[in-house]
N, C-alpha and C positions, 0 to 999 in steps of 0.2 A: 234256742234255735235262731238263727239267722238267715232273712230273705232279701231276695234284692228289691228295690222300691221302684215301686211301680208307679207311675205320675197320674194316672187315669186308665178309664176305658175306653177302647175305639167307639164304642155309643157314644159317650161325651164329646168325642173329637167331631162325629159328626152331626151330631144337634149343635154344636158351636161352626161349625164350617160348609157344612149341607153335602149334598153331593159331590164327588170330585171329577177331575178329570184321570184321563183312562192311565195314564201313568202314576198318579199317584196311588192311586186303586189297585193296579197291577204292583206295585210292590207290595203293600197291605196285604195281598190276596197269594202274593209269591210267598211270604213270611208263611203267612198263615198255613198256605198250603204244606210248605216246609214240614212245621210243627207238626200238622195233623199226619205225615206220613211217616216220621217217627214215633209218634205213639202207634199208629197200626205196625210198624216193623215190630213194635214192642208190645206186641199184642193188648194194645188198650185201645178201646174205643171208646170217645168221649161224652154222648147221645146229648151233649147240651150246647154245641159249638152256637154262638150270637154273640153280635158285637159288646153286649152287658160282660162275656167272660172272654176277652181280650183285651187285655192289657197294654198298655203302652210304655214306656220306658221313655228316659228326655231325649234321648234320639228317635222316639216315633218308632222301637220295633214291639212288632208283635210278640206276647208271650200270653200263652193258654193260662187260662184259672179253672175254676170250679171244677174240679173234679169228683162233685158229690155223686154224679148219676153216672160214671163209667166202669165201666167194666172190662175183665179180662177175658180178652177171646180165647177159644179152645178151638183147635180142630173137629170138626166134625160136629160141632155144638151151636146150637141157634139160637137168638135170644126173641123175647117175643113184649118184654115188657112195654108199655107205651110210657114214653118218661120225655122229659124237654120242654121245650118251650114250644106253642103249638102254633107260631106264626114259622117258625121254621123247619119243626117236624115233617119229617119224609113220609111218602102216602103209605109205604109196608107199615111206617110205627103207628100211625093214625086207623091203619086199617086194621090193626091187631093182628098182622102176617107175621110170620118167621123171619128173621131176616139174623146176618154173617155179622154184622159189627160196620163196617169200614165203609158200606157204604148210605150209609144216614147221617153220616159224619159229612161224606161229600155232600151228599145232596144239600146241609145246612150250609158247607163252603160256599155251593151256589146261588143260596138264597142273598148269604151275604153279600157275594160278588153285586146283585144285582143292586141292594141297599148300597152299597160303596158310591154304583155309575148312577144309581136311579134316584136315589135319597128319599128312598120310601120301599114300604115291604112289597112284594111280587104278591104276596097272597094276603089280604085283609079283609076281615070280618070284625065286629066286637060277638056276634052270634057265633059261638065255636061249630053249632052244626053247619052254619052256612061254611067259615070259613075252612074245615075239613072238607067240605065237598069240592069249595075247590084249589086245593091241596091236588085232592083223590084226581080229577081233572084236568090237572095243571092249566086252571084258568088263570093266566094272566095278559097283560101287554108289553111291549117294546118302547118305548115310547123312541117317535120320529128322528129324534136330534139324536138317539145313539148310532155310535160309528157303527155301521153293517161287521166290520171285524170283531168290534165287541161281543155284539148281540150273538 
């Protein structure tokens, strides 16, 4: 088998470079976005999207990894397991709801989004019960210096 070589993960990229500005970000997150809506046309959702399982290429593009915890969508069929990573699980998978596939996948694009501009998680806890509550809540902040378009 042969793959193509990946040079790193965007995690690394951004513990080595910290928060970005909103254009660099915005392509990051256009890539990304890209990918993840080809795997939902192809019915797979991925339930473990974070910057640890994207990849980077020596041009800086995005390519999904890990596809240990994804699953193929069915019409009509709900999944309900709680699997991922739980600083950027969506509150249906934390909450043990039913939920269609495509959209916990988003909801983790967004946490990322935020890691990209914010260079830090929207939700932390080291307590998993504190930090599911506010997950479930959507306690977070904005902080002041982001452009009001971004936010």
């Amino acid at each position: 088998m042969v793959l193509e070589y990946a040079g790193g993960e965007l995690f690394d990229y951004i513990v080595q470079n910290g928060r970005m500005k909103e254009a660099e970000a915005r392509r990051f997150f256009q890539q990304m976005l890209c990918a993840v809506e080809y795997c939902h046309r192809h019915k797979i959702v991925h339930r473990d999207l974070k910057p640890e399982n994207l990849l980077l290429d020596d041009q800086l593009n995005v390519k999904i990894a890990d596809f240990g915890l994804s699953n193929i969508m069915t019409d009509g069929n709900f999944l309900k397991t709680s699997c991922g990573s739980p600083n950027y699980a969506a509150p249906e998978v934390i909450g043990g709801k039913l939920y269609a596939g495509p959209e916990v996948d988003v909801w983790s694009c967004g946490v990322i989004l935020y890691v990209l501009l914010v260079g830090r998680l929207p939700f932390d806890d080291e307590h998993i019960p504190s930090l599911f509550a506010k997950i479930a809540r959507g306690t977070y902040s904005i902080p002041q210096w982001i452009n009001t378009g971004a936010a």
